[in-house]
Residue frames relative to the residue before (quaternion, step in Angstrom):
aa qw qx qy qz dx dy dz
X 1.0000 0.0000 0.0000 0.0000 0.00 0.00 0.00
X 0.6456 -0.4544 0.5755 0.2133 3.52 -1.50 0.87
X 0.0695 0.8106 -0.5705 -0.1128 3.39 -0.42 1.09
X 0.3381 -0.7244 0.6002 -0.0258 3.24 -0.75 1.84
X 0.5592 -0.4328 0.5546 0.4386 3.87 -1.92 -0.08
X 0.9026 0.0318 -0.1091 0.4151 3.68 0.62 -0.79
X 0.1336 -0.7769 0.6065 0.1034 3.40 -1.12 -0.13
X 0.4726 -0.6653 0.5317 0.2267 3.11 -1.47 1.74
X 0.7510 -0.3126 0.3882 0.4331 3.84 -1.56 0.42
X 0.7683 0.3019 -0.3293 0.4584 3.94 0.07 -1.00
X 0.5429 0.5418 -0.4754 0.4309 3.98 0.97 -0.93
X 0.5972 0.6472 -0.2303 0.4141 4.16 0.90 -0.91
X 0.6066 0.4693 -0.1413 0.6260 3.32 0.98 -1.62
X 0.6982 0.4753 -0.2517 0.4726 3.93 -0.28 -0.80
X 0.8670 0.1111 -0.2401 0.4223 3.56 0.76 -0.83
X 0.4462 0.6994 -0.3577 0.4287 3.03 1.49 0.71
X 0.6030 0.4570 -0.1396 0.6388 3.09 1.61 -1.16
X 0.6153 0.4818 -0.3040 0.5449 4.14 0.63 -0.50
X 0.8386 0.1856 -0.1745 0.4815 4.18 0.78 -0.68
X 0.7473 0.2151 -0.1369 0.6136 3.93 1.07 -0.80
X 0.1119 0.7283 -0.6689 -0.0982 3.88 0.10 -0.17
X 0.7602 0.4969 -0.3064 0.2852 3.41 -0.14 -0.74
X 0.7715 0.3149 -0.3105 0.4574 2.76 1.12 -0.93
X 0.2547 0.6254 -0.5145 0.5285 4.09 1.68 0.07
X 0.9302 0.2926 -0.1745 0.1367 3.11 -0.30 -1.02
X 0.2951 0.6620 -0.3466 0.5955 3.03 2.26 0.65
X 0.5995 0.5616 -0.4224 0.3830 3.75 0.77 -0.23
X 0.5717 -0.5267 0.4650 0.4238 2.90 -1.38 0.91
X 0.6545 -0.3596 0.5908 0.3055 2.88 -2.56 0.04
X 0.5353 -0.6260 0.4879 0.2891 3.77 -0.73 1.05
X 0.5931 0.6275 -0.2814 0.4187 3.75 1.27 -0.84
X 0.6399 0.3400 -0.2771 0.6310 3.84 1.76 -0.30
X 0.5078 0.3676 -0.6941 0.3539 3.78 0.81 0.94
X 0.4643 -0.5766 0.6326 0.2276 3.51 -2.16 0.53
X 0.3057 0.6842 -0.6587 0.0671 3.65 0.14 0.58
X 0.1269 -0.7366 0.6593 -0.0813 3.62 -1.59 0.76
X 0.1884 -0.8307 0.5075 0.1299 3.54 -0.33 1.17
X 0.5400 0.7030 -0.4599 -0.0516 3.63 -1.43 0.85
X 0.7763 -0.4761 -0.0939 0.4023 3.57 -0.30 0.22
X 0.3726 -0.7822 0.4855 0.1167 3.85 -0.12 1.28
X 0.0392 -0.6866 0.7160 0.1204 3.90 -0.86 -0.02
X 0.3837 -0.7675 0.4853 0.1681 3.49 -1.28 1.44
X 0.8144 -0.2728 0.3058 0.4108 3.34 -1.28 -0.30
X 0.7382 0.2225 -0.3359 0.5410 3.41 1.20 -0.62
X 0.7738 -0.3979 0.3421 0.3547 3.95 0.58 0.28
X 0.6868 0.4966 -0.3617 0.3885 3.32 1.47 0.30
X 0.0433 -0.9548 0.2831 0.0803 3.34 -1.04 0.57
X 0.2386 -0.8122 0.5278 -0.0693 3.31 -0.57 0.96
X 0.5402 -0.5706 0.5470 0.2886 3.48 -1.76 0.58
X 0.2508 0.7161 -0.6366 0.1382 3.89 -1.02 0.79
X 0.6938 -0.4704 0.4368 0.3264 3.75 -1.53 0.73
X 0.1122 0.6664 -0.7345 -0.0612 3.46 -0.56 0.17
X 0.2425 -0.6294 0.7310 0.1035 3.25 -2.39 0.23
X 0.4145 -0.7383 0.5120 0.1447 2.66 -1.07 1.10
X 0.4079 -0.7888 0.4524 0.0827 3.60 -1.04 1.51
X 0.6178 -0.1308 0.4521 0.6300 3.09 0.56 -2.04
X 0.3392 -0.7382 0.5232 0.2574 3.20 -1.58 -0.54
X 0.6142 -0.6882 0.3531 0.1564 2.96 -1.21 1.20
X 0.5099 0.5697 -0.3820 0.5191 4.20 -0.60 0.28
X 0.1507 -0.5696 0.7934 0.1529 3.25 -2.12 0.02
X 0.7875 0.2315 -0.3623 0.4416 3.20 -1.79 0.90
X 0.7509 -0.2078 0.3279 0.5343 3.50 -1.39 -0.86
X 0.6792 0.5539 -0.3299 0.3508 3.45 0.87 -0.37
X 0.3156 0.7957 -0.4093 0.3158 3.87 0.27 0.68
X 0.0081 -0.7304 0.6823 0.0304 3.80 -1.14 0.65
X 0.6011 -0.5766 0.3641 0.4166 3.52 -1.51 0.47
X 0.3744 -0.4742 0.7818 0.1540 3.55 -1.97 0.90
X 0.0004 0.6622 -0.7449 0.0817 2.30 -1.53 1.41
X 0.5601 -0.6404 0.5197 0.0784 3.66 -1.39 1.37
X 0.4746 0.6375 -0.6027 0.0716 3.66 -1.14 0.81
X 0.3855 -0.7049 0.5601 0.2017 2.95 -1.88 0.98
X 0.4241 -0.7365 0.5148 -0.1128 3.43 -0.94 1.73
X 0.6177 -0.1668 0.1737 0.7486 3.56 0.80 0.57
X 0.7900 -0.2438 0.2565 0.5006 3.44 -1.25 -0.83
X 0.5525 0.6190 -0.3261 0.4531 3.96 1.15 -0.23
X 0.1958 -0.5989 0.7763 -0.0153 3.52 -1.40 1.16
X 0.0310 -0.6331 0.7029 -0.3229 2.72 -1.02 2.18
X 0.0067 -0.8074 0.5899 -0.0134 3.36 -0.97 1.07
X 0.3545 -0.7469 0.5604 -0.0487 3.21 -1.46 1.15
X 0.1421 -0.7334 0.6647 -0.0041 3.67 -1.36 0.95
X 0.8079 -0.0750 -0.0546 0.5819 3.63 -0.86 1.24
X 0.6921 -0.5124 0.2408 0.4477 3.80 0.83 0.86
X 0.5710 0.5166 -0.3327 0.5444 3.96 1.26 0.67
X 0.6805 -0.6047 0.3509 0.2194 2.83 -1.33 1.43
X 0.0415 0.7996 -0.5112 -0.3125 3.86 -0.51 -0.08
X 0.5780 -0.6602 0.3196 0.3576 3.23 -1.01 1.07
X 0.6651 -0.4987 0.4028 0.3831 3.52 -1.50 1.14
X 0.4877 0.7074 -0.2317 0.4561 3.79 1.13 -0.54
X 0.8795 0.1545 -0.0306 0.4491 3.02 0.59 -1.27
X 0.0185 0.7363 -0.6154 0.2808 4.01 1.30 0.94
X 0.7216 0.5235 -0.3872 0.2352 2.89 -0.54 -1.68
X 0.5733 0.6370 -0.3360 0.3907 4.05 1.48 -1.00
X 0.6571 0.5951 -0.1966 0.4189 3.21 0.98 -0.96
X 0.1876 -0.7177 0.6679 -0.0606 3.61 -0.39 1.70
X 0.0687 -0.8273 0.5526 0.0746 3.50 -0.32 1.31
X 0.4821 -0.6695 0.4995 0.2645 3.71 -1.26 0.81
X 0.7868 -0.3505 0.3524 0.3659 3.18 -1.60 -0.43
X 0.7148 -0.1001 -0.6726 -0.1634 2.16 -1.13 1.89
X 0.4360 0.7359 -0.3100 0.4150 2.21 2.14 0.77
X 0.4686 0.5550 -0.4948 0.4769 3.52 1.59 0.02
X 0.6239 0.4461 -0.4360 0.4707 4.12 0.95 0.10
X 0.3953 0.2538 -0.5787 0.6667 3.97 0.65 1.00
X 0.9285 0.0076 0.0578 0.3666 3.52 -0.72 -0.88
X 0.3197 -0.6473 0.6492 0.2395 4.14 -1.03 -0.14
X 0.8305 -0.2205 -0.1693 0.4827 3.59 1.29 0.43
X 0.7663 -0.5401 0.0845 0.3374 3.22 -1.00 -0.01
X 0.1849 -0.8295 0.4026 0.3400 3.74 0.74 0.84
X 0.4509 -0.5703 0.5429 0.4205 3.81 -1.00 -0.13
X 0.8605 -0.0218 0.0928 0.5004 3.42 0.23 -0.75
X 0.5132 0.6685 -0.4458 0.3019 3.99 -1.05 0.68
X 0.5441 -0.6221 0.3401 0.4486 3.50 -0.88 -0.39
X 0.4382 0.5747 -0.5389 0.4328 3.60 1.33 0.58
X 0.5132 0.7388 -0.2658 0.3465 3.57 1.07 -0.83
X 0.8064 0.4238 0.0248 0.4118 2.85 1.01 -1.82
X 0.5243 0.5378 -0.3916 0.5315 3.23 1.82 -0.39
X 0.5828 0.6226 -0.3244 0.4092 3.50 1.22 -1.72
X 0.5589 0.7194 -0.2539 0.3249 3.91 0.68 -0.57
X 0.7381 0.4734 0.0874 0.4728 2.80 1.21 -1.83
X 0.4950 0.7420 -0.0762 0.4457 2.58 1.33 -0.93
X 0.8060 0.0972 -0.0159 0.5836 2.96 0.64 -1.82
X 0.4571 0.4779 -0.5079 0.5520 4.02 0.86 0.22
X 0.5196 0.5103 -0.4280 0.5353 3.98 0.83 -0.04
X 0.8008 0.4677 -0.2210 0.3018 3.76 0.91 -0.65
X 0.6840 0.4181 -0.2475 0.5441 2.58 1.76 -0.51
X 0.5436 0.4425 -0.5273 0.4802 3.71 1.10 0.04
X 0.7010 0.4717 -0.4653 0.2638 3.71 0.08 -0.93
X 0.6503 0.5306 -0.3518 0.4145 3.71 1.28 -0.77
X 0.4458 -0.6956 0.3621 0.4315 3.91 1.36 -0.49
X 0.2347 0.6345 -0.6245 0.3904 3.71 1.84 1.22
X 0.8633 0.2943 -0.0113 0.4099 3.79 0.40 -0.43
X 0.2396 -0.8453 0.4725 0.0690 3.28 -0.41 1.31
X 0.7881 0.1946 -0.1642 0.5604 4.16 1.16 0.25
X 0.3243 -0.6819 0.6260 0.1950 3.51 -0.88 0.10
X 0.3115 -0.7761 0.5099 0.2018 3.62 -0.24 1.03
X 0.0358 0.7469 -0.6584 0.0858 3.80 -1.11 0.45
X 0.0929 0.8336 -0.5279 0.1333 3.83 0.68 1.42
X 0.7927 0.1728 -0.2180 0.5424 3.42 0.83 -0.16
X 0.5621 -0.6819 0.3127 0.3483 3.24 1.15 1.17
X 0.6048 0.6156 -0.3957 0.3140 3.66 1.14 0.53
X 0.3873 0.8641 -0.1789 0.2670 3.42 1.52 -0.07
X 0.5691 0.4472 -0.2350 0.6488 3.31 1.48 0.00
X 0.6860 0.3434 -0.4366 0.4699 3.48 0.64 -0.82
X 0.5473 0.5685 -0.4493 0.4189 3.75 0.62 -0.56
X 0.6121 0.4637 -0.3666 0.5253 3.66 0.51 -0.83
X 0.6605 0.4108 -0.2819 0.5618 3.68 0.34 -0.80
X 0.7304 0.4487 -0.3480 0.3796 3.38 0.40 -0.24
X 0.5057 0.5613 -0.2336 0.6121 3.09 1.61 -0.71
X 0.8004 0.3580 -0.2597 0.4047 3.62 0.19 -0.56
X 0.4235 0.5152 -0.4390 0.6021 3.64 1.39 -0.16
X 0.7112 0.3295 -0.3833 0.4885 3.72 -0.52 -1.18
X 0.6660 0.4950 -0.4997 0.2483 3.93 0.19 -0.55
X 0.6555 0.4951 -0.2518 0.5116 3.50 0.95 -1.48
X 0.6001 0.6229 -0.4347 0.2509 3.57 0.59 -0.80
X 0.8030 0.4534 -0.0638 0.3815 2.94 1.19 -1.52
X 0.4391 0.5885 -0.3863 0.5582 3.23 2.00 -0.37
X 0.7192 0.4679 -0.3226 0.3997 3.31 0.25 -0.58
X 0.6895 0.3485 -0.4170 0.4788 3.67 0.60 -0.59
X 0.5316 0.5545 -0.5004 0.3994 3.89 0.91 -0.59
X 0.3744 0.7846 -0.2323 0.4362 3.66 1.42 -1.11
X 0.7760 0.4992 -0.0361 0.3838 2.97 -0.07 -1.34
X 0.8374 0.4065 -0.1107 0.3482 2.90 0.56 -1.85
X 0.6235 0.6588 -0.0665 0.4157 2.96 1.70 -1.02
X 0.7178 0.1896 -0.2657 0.6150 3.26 2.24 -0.13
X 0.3850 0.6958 -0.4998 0.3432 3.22 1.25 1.18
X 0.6110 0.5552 -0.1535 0.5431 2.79 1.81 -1.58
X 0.7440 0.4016 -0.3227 0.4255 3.83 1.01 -0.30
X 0.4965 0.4742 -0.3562 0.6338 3.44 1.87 0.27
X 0.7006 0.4627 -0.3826 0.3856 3.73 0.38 -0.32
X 0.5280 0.6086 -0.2255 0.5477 3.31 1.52 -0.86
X 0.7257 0.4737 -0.2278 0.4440 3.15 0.38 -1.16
X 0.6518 0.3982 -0.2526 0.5940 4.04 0.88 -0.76
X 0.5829 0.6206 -0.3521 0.3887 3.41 0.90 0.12
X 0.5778 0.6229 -0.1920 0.4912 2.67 1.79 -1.30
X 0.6901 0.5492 -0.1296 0.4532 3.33 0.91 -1.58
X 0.6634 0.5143 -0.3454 0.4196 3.68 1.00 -0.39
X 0.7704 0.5346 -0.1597 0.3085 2.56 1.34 -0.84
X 0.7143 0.3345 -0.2947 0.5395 3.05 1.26 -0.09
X 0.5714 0.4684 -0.5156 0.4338 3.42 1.45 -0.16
X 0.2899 0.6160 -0.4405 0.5853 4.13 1.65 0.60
X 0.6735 0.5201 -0.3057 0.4271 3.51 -0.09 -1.27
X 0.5954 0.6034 -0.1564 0.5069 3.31 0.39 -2.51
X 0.7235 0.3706 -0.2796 0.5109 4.39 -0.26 -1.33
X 0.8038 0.2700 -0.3840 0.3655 3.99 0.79 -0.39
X 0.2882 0.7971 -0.3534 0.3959 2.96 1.46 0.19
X 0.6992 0.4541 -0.0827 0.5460 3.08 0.80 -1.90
X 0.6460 0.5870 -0.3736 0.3138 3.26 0.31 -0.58
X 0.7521 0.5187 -0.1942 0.3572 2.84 0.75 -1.48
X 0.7088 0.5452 -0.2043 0.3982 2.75 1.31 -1.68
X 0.7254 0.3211 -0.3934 0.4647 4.13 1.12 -0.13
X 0.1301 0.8640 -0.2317 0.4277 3.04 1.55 0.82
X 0.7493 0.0122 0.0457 0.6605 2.94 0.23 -1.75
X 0.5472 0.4759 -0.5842 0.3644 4.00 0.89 0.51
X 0.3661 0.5079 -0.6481 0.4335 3.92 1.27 -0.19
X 0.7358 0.5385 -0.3312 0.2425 3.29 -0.11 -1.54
X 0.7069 0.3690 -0.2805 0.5343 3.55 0.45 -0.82
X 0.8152 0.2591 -0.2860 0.4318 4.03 0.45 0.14
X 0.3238 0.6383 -0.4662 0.5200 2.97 1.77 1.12
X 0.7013 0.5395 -0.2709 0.3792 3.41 1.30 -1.77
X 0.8804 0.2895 -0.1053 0.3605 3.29 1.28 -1.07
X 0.2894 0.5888 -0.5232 0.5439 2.88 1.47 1.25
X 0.5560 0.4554 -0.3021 0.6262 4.04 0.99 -0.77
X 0.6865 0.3461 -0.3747 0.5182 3.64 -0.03 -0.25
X 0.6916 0.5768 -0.2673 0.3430 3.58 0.31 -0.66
X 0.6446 0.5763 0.0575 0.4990 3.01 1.55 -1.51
X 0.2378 -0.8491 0.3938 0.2595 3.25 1.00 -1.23
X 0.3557 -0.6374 0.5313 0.4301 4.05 -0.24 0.13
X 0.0451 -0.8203 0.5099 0.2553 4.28 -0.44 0.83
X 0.2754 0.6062 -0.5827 0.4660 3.53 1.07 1.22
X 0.7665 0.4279 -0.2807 0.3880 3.14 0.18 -1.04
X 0.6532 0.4865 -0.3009 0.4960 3.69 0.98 -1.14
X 0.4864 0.5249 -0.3639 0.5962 4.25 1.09 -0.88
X 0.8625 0.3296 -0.2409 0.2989 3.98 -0.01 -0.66
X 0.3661 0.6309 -0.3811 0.5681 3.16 2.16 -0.55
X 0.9314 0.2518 -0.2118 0.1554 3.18 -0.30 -1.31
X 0.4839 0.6088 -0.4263 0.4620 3.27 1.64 -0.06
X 0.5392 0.5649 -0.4384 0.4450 3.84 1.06 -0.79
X 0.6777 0.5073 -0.3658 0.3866 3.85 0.79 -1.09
X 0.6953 0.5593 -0.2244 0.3917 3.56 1.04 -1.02
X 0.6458 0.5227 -0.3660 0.4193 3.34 1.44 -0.65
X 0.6450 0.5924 -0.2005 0.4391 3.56 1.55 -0.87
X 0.6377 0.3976 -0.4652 0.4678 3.00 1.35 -0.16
């Protein structure tokens, strides 16, 4: 591909699908982003109506409201009850699925940052909030691609984990009653000793008793 400043949704798709398919095709379904349009006021106090997406949420403790993601020119800037949060304060933001699989929060600066960007300017073109993907330093695709590796990667190990933990459970289950099932048995040849003890004595006879019978018969005669 022609590397260009922008690219239209299908020029994206094509080289997404032509270098990473698998992992592309681990993205969600555009139909599980939350985006919700209303009026925002930037860093310098101005305000205006624009799409936002919803990331994660913002706060610590019990105390916490949704983060919400937008891309401002080429800039990812995020926003709580329609206010800017300071570049300072990211770090508050506890992002969700699937953007907490680039990152678990919001860095200020790095190459998680930069994937997280992409990422989400990927969300707003594929839904039709955004007519180009930006690529000014001709590095913008690989971030997206970077972004989509770390996503699948991490689906998968949750994956994974999630049918270890339903196989470990599950043999739990099975000990346990094949536990249960062993006292069971137990008991049960247990009380068959017991019952071919009783009728082995019955068979047999008590020869105290039969020695004391028969002297009683002998005195009487």
């Amino acid at each position: 591909m022609t590397k260009k400043s922008q690219y239209t949704l299908a020029e994206v798709t094509n080289y997404a699908e032509a270098n990473f398919p698998a992992a592309f095709a681990s993205l969600p379904d555009p139909s599980q982003y939350t985006f919700e349009e209303r009026k925002i006021k930037d860093q310098k106090g101005c305000g205006f109506d624009a799409h936002l997406l919803l990331v994660g949420k913002y706060g610590q403790g019990e105390i916490s409201n949704p983060a919400w993601g937008c891309i401002l020119g080429s800039a990812l800037q995020f926003f709580v009850d329609g206010n800017s949060i300071l570049l300072n304060d990211v770090h508050l933001i506890e992002l969700e699925m699937p953007f907490s699989w680039i990152s678990k929060t919001v860095p200020s600066k790095g190459p998680k940052r930069d994937k997280l960007r992409k990422f989400v300017e990927y969300c707003f073109l594929v839904v039709g909030h955004r007519l180009r993907f930006t690529d000014i330093n001709g590095q913008g695709l690989i971030l997206f691609q970077g972004a989509c590796l770390d996503i699948d990667r991490n689906k998968r190990t949750l994956s994974a984990t999630s049918i270890n933990t339903r196989t470990n459970d599950s043999n739990g289950g099975r000990a346990a009653v094949h536990k249960q099932l062993g006292i069971t048995s137990k008991r049960a040849r247990d009380q068959e000793d017991d019952d071919l003890s009783d009728i082995e004595t019955k068979r047999s006879g008590n020869p105290s008793k039969s020695k004391s019978k028969i002297s009683e018969l002998a005195a009487a005669s």
